[in-house]
Each structure stands twice: as structure tokens, then as C-alpha cells.
FINU-988970 format. One record per residue (C-alpha): residue number from 1; x, y, z. Coordinates in steps of 0.001 Angstrom, whole numbers, plus 500000, padded with zeros to 6 digits. Layout:
% residues N
NUM_X_Y_Z .
...
END
This chain:
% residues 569
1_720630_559155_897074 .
2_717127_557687_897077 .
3_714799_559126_900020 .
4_712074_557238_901832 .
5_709760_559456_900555 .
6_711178_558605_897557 .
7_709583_555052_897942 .
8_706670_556436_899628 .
9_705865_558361_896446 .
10_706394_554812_894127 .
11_704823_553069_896421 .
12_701894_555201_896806 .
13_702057_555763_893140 .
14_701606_551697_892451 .
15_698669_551871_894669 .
16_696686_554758_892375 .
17_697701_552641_889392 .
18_696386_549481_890348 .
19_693369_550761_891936 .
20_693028_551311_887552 .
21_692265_547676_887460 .
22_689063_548484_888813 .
23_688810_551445_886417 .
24_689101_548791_883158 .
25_686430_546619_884601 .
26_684202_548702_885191 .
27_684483_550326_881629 .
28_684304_546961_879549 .
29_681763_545515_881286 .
30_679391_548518_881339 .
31_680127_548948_877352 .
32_678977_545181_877021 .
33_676060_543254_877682 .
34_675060_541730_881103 .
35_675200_538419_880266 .
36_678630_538745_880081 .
37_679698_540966_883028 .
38_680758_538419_885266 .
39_683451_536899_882821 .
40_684734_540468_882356 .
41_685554_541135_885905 .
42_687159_537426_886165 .
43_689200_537935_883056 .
44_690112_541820_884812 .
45_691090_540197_888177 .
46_692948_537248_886441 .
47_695346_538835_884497 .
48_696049_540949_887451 .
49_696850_538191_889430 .
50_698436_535748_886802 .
51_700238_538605_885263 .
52_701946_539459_888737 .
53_703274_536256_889405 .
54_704664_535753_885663 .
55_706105_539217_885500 .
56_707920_538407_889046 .
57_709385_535517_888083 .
58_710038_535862_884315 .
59_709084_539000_883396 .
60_710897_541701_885360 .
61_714384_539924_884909 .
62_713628_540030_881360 .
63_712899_543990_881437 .
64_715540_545069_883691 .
65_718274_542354_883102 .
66_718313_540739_886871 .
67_722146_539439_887370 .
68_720881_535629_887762 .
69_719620_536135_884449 .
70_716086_535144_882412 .
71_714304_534262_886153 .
72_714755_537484_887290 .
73_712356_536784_890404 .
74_714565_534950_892638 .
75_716904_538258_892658 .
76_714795_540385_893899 .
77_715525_540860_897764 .
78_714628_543406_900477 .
79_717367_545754_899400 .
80_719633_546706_896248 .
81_718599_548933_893041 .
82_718041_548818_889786 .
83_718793_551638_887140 .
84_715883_552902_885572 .
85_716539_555207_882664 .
86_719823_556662_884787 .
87_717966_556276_888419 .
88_718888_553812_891119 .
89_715496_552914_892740 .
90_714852_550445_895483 .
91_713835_547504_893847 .
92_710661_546057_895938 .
93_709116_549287_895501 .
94_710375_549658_891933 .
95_709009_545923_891349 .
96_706072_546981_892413 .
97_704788_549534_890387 .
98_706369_547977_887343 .
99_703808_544918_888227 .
100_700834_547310_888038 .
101_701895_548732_884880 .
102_702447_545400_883105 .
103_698645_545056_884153 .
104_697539_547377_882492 .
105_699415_546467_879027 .
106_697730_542750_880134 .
107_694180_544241_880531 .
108_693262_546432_877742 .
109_692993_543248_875793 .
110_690176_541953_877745 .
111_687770_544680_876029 .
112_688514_544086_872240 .
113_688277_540484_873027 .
114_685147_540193_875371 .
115_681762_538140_874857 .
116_683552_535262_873164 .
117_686549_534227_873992 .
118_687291_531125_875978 .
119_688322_532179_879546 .
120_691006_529506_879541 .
121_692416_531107_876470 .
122_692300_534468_877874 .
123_694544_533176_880836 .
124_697301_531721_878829 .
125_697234_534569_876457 .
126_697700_537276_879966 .
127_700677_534701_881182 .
128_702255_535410_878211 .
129_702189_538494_877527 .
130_703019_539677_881560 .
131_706058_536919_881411 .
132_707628_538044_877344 .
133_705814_540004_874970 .
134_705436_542698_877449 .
135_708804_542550_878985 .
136_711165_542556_875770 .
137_709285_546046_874368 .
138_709556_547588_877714 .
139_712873_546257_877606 .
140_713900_548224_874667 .
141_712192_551630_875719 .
142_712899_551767_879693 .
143_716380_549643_880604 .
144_719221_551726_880611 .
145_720562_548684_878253 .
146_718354_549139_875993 .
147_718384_549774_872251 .
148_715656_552420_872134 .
149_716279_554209_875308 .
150_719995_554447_874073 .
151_718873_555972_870841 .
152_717091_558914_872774 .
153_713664_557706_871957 .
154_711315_559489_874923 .
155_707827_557553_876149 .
156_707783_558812_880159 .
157_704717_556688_881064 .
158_703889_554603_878325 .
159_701979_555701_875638 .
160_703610_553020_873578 .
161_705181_550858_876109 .
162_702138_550137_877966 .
163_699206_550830_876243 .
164_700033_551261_872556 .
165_701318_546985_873075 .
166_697973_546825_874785 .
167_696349_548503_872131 .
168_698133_546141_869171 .
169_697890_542861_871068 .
170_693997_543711_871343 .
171_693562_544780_867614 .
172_695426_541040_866267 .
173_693154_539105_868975 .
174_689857_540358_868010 .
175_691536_540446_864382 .
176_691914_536923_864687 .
177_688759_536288_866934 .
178_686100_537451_864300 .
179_683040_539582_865443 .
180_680290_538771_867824 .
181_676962_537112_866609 .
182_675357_539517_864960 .
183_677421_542450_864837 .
184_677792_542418_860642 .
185_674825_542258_858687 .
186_675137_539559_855417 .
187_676560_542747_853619 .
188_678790_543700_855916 .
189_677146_546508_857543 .
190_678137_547080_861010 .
191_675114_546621_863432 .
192_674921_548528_867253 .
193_675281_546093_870102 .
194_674641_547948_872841 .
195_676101_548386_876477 .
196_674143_547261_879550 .
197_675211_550190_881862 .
198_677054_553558_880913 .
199_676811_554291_884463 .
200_679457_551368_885142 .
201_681544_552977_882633 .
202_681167_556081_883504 .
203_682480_555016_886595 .
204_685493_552799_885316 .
205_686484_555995_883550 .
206_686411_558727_886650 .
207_688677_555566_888215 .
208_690998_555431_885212 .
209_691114_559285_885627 .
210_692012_559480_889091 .
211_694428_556443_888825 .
212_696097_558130_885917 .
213_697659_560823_888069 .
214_699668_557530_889675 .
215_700248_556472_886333 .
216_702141_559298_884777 .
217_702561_561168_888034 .
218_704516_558892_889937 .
219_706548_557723_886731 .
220_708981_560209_887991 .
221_710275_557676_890598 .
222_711306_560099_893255 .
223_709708_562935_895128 .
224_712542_564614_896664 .
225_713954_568164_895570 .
226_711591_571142_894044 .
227_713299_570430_890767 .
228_711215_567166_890853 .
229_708391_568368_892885 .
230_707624_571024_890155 .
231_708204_568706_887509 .
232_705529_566591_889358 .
233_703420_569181_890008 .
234_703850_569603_885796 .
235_703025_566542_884680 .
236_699905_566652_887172 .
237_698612_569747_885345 .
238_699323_568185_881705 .
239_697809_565063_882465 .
240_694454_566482_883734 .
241_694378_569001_880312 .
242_694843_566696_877430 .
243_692311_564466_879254 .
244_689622_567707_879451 .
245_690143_569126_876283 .
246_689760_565195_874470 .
247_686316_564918_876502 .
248_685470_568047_875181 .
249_686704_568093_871809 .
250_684900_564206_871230 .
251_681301_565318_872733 .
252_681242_568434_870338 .
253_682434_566332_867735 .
254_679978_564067_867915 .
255_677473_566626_868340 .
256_678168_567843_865087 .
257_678603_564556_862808 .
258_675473_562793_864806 .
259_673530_565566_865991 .
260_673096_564228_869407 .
261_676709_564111_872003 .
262_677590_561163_872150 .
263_677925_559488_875641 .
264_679842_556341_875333 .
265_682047_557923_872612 .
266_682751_561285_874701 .
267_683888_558473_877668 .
268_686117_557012_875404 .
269_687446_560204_874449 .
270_688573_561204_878056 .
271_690533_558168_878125 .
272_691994_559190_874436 .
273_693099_562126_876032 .
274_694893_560082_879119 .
275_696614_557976_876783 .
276_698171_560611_874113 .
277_699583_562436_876826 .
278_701111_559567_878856 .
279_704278_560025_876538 .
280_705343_563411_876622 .
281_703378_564740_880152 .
282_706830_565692_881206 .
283_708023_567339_878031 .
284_705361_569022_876869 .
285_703973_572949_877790 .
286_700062_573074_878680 .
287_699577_574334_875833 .
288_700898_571374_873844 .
289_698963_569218_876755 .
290_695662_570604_875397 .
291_696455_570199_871773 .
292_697399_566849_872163 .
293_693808_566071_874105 .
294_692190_568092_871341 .
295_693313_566140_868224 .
296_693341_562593_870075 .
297_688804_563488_871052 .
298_688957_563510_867390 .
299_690916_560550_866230 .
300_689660_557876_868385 .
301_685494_558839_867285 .
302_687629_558577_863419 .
303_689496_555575_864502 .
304_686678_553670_866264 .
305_684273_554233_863315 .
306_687161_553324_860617 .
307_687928_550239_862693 .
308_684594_549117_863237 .
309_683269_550199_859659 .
310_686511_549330_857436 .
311_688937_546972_858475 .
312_685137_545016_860268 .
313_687243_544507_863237 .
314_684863_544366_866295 .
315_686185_546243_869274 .
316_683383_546631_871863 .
317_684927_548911_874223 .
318_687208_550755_871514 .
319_690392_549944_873186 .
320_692069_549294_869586 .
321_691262_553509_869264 .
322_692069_554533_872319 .
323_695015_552493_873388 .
324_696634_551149_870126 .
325_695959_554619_867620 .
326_696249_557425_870505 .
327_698954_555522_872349 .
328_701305_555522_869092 .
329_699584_559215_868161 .
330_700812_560564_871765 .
331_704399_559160_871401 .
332_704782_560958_868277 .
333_703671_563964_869342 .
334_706771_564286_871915 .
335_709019_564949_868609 .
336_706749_567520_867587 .
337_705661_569330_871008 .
338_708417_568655_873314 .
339_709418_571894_874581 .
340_713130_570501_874494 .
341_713912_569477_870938 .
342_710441_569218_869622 .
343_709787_570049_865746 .
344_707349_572924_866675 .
345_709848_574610_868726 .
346_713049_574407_866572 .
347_714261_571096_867110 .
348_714472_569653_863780 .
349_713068_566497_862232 .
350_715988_563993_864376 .
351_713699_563772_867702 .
352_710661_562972_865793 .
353_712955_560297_863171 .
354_713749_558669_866915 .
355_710269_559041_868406 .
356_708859_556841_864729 .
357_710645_554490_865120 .
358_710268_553564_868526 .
359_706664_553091_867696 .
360_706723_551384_864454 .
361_709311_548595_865985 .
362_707389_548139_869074 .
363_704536_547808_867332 .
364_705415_545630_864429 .
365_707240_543452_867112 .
366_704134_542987_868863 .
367_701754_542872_866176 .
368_703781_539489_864967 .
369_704808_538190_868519 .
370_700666_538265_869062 .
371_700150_536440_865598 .
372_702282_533662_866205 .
373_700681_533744_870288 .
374_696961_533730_869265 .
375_697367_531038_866130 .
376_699283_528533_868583 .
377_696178_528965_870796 .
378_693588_528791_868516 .
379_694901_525662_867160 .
380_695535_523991_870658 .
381_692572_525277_872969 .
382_690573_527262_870800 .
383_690264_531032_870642 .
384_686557_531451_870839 .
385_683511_529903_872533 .
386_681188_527941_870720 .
387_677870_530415_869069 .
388_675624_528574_871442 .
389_677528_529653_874500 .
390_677976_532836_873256 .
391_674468_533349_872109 .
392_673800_532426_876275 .
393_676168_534399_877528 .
394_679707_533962_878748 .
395_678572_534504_882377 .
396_676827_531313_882330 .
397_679152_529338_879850 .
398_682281_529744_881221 .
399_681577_530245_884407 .
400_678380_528747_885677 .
401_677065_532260_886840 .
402_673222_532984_886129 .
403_674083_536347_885893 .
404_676239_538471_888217 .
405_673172_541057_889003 .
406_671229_537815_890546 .
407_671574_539291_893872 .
408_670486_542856_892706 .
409_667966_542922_890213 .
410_665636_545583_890702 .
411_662209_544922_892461 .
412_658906_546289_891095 .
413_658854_550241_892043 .
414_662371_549744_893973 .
415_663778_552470_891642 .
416_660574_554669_891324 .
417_659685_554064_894849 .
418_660350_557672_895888 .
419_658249_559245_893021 .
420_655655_560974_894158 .
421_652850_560106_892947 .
422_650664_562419_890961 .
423_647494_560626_890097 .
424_644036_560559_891810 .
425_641745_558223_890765 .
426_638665_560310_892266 .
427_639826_563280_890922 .
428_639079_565417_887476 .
429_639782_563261_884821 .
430_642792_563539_882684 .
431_642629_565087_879471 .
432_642744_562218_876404 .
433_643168_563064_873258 .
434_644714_560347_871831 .
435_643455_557018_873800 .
436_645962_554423_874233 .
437_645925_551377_871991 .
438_644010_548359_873825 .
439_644016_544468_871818 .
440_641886_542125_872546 .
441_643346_538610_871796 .
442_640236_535644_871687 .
443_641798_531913_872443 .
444_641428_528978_870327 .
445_638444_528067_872179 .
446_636431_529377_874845 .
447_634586_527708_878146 .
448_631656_528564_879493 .
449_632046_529744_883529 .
450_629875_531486_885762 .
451_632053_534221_886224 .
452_634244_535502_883680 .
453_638268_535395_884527 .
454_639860_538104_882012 .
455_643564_539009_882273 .
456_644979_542724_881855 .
457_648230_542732_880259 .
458_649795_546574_880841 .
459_653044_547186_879507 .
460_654397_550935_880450 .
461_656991_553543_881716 .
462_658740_552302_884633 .
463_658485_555060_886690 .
464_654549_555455_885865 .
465_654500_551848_888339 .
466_653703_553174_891501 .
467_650931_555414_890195 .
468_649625_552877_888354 .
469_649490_550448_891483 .
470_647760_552864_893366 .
471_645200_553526_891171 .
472_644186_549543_891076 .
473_644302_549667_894559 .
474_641533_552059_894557 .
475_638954_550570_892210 .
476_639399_547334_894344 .
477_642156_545303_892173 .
478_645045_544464_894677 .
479_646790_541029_892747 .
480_649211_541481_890325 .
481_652502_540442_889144 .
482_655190_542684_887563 .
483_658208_542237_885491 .
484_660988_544156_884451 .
485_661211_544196_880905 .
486_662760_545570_878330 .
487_661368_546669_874693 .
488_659833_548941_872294 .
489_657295_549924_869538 .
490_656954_550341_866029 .
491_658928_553290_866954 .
492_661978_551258_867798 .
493_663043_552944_870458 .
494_663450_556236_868737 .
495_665303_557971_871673 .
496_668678_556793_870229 .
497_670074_557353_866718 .
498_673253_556522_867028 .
499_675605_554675_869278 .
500_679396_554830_869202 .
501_678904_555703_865673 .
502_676648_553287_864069 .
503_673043_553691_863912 .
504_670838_551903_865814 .
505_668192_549620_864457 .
506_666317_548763_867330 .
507_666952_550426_870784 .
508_665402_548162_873556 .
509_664008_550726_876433 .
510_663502_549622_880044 .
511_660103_548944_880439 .
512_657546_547696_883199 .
513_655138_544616_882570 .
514_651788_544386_884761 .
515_649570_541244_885042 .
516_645986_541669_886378 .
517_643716_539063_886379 .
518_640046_540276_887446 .
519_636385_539070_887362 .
520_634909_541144_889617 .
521_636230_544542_888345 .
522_634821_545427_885417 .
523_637292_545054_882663 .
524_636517_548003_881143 .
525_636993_550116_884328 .
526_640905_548189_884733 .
527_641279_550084_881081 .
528_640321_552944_881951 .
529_641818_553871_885014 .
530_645073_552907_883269 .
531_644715_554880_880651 .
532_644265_557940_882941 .
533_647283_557666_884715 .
534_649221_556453_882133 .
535_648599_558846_879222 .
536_651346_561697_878700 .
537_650434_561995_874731 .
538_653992_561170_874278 .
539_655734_558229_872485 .
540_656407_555490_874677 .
541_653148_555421_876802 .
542_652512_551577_876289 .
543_650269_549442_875688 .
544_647088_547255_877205 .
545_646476_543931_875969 .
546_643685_541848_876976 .
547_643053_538217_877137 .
548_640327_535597_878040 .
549_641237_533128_880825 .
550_639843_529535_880722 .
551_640115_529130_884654 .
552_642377_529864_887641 .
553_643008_527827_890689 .
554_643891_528792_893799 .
555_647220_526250_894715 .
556_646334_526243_899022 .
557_642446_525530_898564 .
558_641958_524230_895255 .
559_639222_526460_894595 .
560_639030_527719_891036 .
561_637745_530174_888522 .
562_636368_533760_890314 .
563_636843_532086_893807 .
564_640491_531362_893340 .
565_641148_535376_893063 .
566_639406_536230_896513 .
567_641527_536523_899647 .
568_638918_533852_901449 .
569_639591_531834_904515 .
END
């Protein structure tokens, strides 16, 4: 007999899993560029909401065989069951946390697809998927009715049901898609495209991770009896290992083939980890837990690289690797390390036979339901923006957004306001060795003025900013306007070799742009004060350009030339 804290636990469980959604967002828009951040969180909160709707009133009936048939939404009612793999559980709650996991199967398509696809194509593409494609698989692997589940075949979470489809449905759109602008050199080479914020990703993963112990945790649908409470208590323990050991095993990894850990890679990894074990986190001993985790930190830095490298398929956020390869890699694993039956514990070759062909039917099924899905599209809408709007940005394309950071782009010194600063201008002088570079560009033509007007271009570390601004304030130079930039050297940005596996070209570094414009202050004595506090005889110190100015006038007064700069009433 089902408990209330039965439901509780489902209920509670549905809650940590959609709480993921935020988890995915977070991940594919930090692993992609900020022009497009906006349309990631859109496409993220869309396919939530389109995909509950669809998989309420088509969807679910379709999984679970409702008794009024294909609209399976208009039969589900305050109270009654449904039998999930031999359970009777209350069906709003049941509905419920089905909805968030069809989500997530919806989502992980949003990654492999982002920076050019049409948003109105992304929305018909999550409709169907949440009302059919999704449905029928799950269908076969979680109804009592059906044809896998019958034949024994074992995926407790979804390794394949959720995320492996995910993973397949991804890898034929972006298939299908083509690569971003720029990504493949005229032979083919794969070029880095770098993420705008590993912080956001960072973050998206530590949600995933936390919403994962919903995911697999509360699969057990009931939380009643210490038989189930340990095996809870089990699958908490399993799920937390294969995700530590595939962090670990994917940063040392890395460390090894590109001499530097890799950040982005090693976040993928984790979520590797989450994904192989999703299948058997009920079946499998810790042991098995962390040698699962250890071989999937592997196979997803192999998978992304022979994805990206190989087959030219451009994945920006790896979720072909980590959903698609580890999701069918974890579900095979349960015939080899299930405790109960598995290969490495005497069980024979049948459980791993079953286990095979779940995945290869779900995922051929998918892999041509997706064909036929994305062709119809891209011959009636359109699969992908056109290269000008993607060259802009999808933010402001598809969705008339200037950029969704307009409302917190960081001011001059905002993030280095709390540095203390180390420099006085009075002081001993700094020790130079090595003077920083200064070019002086002549116009076309120069005009004879009373005063000379000369503008200081400084282009430096950001957090050298609010020493820098103090020293100008002390040798009498209080106007000037700063920028937030970001670029490099002849060095190219040599911090970073290598990222997610290809090698960078050209890393862009934050940087900080200061305008002076003096007559007044000597020139000269702007130079040097700048080169004292900005000199660290390191790479990346900057530069100072200077350039003649013809005239300045002051907009209030009108005055012009030397005038125009004083603060006069």
C-alpha cells in the first residue's frame, strides 16, 4: 500500500529534478559565448514549459497506456495509480516527476544545438519530442507493458531512457545543423570557440549534482520500509562515487595528454560520471560505482575529442559525450557489474545480451525518428539562422535582446575595487628593467594650436586599474574614460593551450582600456608614472599608445582645445 510519505518522497524527488533545469542552463550557456546566453536560457525554460504541457496531454498516455487511450491527459484525476515497473503509484505525483524527467531528455539538446538554431525550430522540435519520440522509448523500457521491460532489460533512472535519447537526438540535430562559423578551418581542422563564463558552468554542474540525488534517488518511488530506505540510502552513496571518481579520473587525464587539467573538460566529466551510473545505481556495489565513474572521466575527454575531431560534428557543451556515449556506456555496464546477474560476478553473458539491446533499439529508434523530425523542419521552417544573425548573436536575432548582461556589465574597478593598492607615486621608484613598449602614431595632418592636446591610450591588467587611477590622480590628471576590453599580444594569450581538447589559436584575455587626454601634464610624465605602476616584468603588462589630437571641445561652453579639459566655471 502506497504511504504519504511515499508521495512526499516523489514529490520532493520531482522538485530536486527540476530544480536540474536550472543546472542545464547554466552549463550551456557558460560553455558558449555571451552573445548567445539569453537564447539559451529561453530555449532551457521553453522546453520545460512546452514539454510539460505536451507530455500531459499526449505524452504520458503514450508512456503509461492511460485507459482513454493516445490523450492520456484527460485521465489523469486526483486519485487512481498507475503500475510502474510492478508499483502502483499515485498518479499526480507519479505525473509529476515523470514531467521533469521528460525535461531533461527535451533539454540536453539545447547544448549540441546552441548559437544557431532558429528558436522557433527549437520549440517544435521540444513539442515533439516531450509529446512521441520521448514517450514510445520510455514506453518500451519503464511500462509494465512494455517490450523491453518484459525482456528483463534494467535502466533504474535513465541512462538510456532519458539521457542516452537526449544524447542521440542532440548528436542527429547538430549532425544535421552543420558547425558554427568558424569552428573548421578550410582543411577541416577543428578551431577552439571558447566559453564566456566557466563560473556559470561550474555552477550548472554543482546544480546538476545536487539535483541528481532526486534523479536517481527518488527513482525508487517509495520511501517506506528499511528494505527501501537502505536501498535509498545505496543508490545515494553510488551516485555521489561514480560522479567523484569521473571528476577525478578526467582532470588527471587531461593533465597527462595536455599537460595542464583541464577545467571545462574535468566539468564535463563529473556529469559523465552522473550519467553512467544513472542505470545501474541500484544494482551495482561501490566498488562497481567507482569503476563505472572511472572509465566514463575517460571516455567522454575520448569521445568529445573523436566527435569534435572525426565525425566534425560540433557539440559545444559535449552533451553528444556525456549524455549519448556515457548514457549507452552506463546501461551496459549493469550486465557486467550488477551485483545480481552481472558478467563480473557469475552471471553469464544473457543479462548483458538483454542490457545491448535495449540500447541499440532505443537508440537506432531515435536516431531515425530524429532524422525524419529535423529534415521535415529544415525543409518547412528552417533549421538554422541565417550567418549574419549568427555572426551577431542569437541574443539579439531571435530575440531582440542587446545582450542579457546589459544590466550587469562590470564598471571600471567594480571588480578590483577592493584591491589594495600598492603603488606610491612619491615613493622609491620601481625597478625597470625592461620598459614597456610606448607607439607614437602621427595623423594625416597636423594643426597648429597654442597648446598641445595629446591623448594617452593605456591598455593593461584589470586589476592594475585602481592603482593606475590613483597614480594620475596624483600628478594632476583626473579625466579619463575606461573600457572593458578584451585582447592580447603577439603572445596570443599564451595562458591557455588547450581547451576541451583543441588548441587554442588565439586566447582573448580580459583586459582594461584607459583614455587620457592631457595638455597640461607633460606627456612624458603620463608615461612614466604608468609605467611604474604597471610594470611586473611579466607577459601581459600592456601597452601605451600615444596620439596627437587636432582639438577638443567642451559640449556645455563651447570652449575648445586646452580650455575644453579644465573644470572652469
Amino acid at each position: 500500500m502506497f504511504s504519504s510519505s511515499d508521495t512526499i518522497w516523489i514529490l520532493i524527488g520531482a522538485f530536486l529534478v527540476f530544480f536540474m533545469q536550472a543546472g542545464f542552463a547554466m552549463v550551456e550557456s557558460g560553455l558558449t559565448r555571451a552573445k548567445n546566453a539569453g537564447n539559451i536560457v529561453m530555449k532551457n525554460l521553453m522546453d520545460f514549459a512546452i514539454g510539460s504541457v505536451a507530455f500531459w496531454l499526449i505524452g504520458f498516455g503514450i508512456m503509461f497506456g492511460a485507459s482513454n487511450g493516445f490523450f492520456g491527459g484527460f485521465d489523469i484525476g486526483v486519485l487512481g495509480d498507475y503500475e510502474f515497473i510492478g508499483l502502483s503509484v499515485p498518479t499526480p505525483a507519479f505525473v509529476i516527476f515523470q514531467t521533469v524527467f521528460c525535461a531533461t531528455a527535451a533539454t540536453i539538446v539545447s547544448g549540441a544545438m546552441a548559437e544557431r538554431t532558429k528558436f522557433s525550430s527549437y520549440i517544435i522540435y521540444s513539442l515533439i519530442i516531450s509529446a512521441i519520440i520521448y514517450p514510445i522509448s520510455g514506453h518500451w523500457a519503464w511500462s509494465a507493458s512494455g517490450w523491453l521491460a518484459q525482456l528483463g532489460y534494467h535502466d533504474f533512472a535513465g541512462s538510456s531512457v532519458v539521457h542516452m535519447v537526449g544524447g542521440v537526438a542532440a548528436f542527429i540535430g547538430a549532425k544535421m545543423l552543420g558547425a558554427r562559423i568558424g569552428k573548421y578551418d578550410k582543411k577541416g581542422k577543428p578551431k577552439a570557440i571558447l566559453g564566456h563564463s566557466l563560473t556559470l558552468a561550474a555552477l550548472g554542474v554543482f546544480i546538476l549534482w545536487f539535483g541528481w540525488f532526486g534523479f536517481n534517488g527518488a527513482s525508487t518511488v517509495a520511501a517506506t520500509g528499511d528494505e527501501t530506505l537502505t536501498k535509498m540510502s545505496h543508490i545515494f552513496m553510488t551516485t555521489n562515487l561514480a560522479a567523484a571518481a569521473a571528476a577525478v579520473a578526467t582532470m588527471i587525464f587531461t593533465w597527462i595528454k595536455q599537460k595542464k587539467p583541464d577545467v571545462s573538460m574535468t566539468l564535463n566529466g563529473a556529469l559523465a560520471g552522473l550519467v553512467a551510473i544513472t542505470a545501474g545505481c541500484d544494482t551495482v556495489s561501490d566498488t562497481g560505482a567507482i569503476i563505472i565513474g572511472l572509465i566514463a572521466g575517460v571516455l567522454v575527454v575520448l569521445a568529445v575529442e573523436f566527435i569534435d575531431k572525426v565525425l566534425k560534428v560540433d557539440d559545444p557543451v559535449g552533451a553528444v559525450a556525456v549524455h549519448g556515449v556515457c548514457g549507452a556506456f552506463g546501461t551496459l555496464m549493469v550486465g557486467v557489474l550488477a551485483v545480481d546477474g552481472g558478467l563480473a560476478y557469475g552471471g553469464g553473458w544473457e543479462y548483458l545480451k538483454v542490457q545491448a539491446i535495449g540500447v541499440f533499439s532505443i537508440m537506432a529508434y531515435v536516431a531515425v525518428a530524429m532524422i525524419i523530425v529535423f529534415f521535415i523542419i529544415k525543409k518547412t521552417n528552417g533549421l538554422r539562422v541565417a550567418a549574419a544573425e549568427e555572426i551577431a548573436g542569437l541574443d539579439i536575432s531571435e530575440h531582440g535582446l542587446a545582450s542579457s548582461y546589459a544590466d550587469f556589465m562590470p564598471m571600471a574597478g567594480g571588480a578590483v575595487a577592493m584591491i589594495e593598492s600598492t603603488y606610491d607615486v612619491s615613493g622609491e621608484k620601481a625597478p625597470i628593467e625592461v620598459a614597456v613598449p610606448v607607439e607614437y602614431k602621427k595623423p594625416k595632418e597636423t594643426f597648429g594650436s597654442d597648446t598641445k592636446l595629446t591623448k594617452v591610450e593605456i591598455i593593461t591588467r584589470p586589476e592594475k586599474f585602481e592603482d593606475l587611477k590613483d597614480a594620475m590622480n596624483e600628478i594632476g590628471v583626473t579625466g579619463m574614460t575606461v573600457t572593458q576590453v578584451m585582447g592580447c599580444g603577439i603572445q596570443k594569450g599564451q595562458t591557455a593551450k588547450y581547451y576541451r581538447g583543441v588548441k587554442v589559436d588565439v586566447n582573448l584575455l580580459p583586459k582594461t582600456q584607459v583614455e587620457i587626454v592631457v595638455c597640461k601634464v607633460p606627456v612624458q610624465t603620463v608615461i612614466e608614472t604608468a609605467k611604474k605602476v604597471l610594470y611586473t616584468g611579466k607577459i601581459g603588462d600592456g601597452k601605451i599608445f600615444v596620439y596627437n589630437i587636432d582639438n577638443a571641445v567642451k559640449v556645455r561652453t563651447g570652449e575648445e582645445g586646452c580650455d575644453a579639459l579644465q573644470d572652469s566655471e
